[in-house]
DOTI-222883 format. One line per field, with one value per residue (C-alpha): residue number from 0; chain; x, y, z. Coordinates in nm, 2 decimals. Example, Ala and Ser with C-alpha at 12.3 -4.5 7.8 and 13.67 -1.06 7.14 Angstrom:
# residues 2
seq	[0  1] $
mol	[A  A] $
east	[1.23  1.37] $
north	[-0.45  -0.11] $
up	[0.78  0.71] $
//
This chain:
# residues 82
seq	[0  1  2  3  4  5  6  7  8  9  10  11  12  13  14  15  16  17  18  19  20  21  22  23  24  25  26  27  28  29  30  31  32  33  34  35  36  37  38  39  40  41  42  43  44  45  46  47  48  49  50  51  52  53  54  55  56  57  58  59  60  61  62  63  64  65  66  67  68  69  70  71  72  73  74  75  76  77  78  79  80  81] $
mol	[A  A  A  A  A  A  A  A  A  A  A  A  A  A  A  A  A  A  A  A  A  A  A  A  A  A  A  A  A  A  A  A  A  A  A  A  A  A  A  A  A  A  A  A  A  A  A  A  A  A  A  A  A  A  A  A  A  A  A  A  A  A  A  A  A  A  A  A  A  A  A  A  A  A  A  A  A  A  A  A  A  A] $
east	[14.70  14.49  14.20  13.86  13.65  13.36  13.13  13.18  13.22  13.02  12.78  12.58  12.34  12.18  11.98  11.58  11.70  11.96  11.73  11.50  11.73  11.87  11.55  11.39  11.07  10.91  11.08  10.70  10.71  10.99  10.93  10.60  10.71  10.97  10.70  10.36  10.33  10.68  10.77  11.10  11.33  11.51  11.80  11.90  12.23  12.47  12.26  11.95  11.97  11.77  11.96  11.84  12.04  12.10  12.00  11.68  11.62  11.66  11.40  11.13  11.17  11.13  10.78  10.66  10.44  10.52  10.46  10.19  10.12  9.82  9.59  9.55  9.27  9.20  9.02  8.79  8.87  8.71  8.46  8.63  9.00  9.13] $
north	[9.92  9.57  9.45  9.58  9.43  9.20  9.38  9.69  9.75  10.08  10.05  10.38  10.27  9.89  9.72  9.66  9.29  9.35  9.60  9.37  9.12  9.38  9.48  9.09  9.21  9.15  9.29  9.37  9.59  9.79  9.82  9.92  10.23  10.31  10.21  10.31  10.51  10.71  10.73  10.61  10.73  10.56  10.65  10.45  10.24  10.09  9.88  10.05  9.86  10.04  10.19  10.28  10.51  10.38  10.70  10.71  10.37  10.41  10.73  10.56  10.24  10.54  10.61  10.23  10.20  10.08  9.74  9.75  9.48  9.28  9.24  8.94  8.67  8.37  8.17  7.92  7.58  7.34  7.09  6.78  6.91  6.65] $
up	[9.73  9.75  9.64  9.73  9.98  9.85  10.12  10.29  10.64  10.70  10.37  10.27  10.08  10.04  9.78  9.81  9.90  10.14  10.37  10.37  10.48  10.73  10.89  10.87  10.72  10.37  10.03  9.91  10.23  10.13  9.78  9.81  10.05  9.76  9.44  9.60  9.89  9.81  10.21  10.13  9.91  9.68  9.43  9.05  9.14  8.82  8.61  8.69  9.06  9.35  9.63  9.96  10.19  10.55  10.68  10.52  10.60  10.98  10.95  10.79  11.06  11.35  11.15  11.22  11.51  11.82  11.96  12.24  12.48  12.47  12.68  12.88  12.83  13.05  12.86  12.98  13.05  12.78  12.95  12.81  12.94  13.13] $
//
């Protein structure tokens, strides 16, 4: 039997760092839906490291609202536009 891999190929559960990194958005974003608002759950990893499940993960990004599309402006020409 070898060695085991540094990273996983198919991980189940990530740190608060690494879904941040996953999902390109802010750490405080994340930790604050595990610490404050409780909309994510979270479980105590070895050396009282926070683990995330994927599955949870990829629920609570389905609760994020949905880009719309903004409405388009013209704004007015500035009178000293050349």
């Amino acid at each position: 039997m070898g060695r085991p891999r540094k990273t996983r190929l198919f991980p189940v559960a990530l740190s608060i760092d690494a879904a941040a990194d996953a999902l390109s958005c802010p750490r405080s974003k994340i930790s604050a839906a595990i610490y404050l608002d409780g909309t994510l759950p979270a479980y105590a990893g070895p050396n009282h490291s926070v683990r995330v499940l994927v599955k949870d993960l990829v629920s609570w990004v389905e609760t994020w609202p949905r880009p719309t599309k903004r409405k388009y402006h013209k704004r007015k020409e500035s009178p000293n536009a050349v």
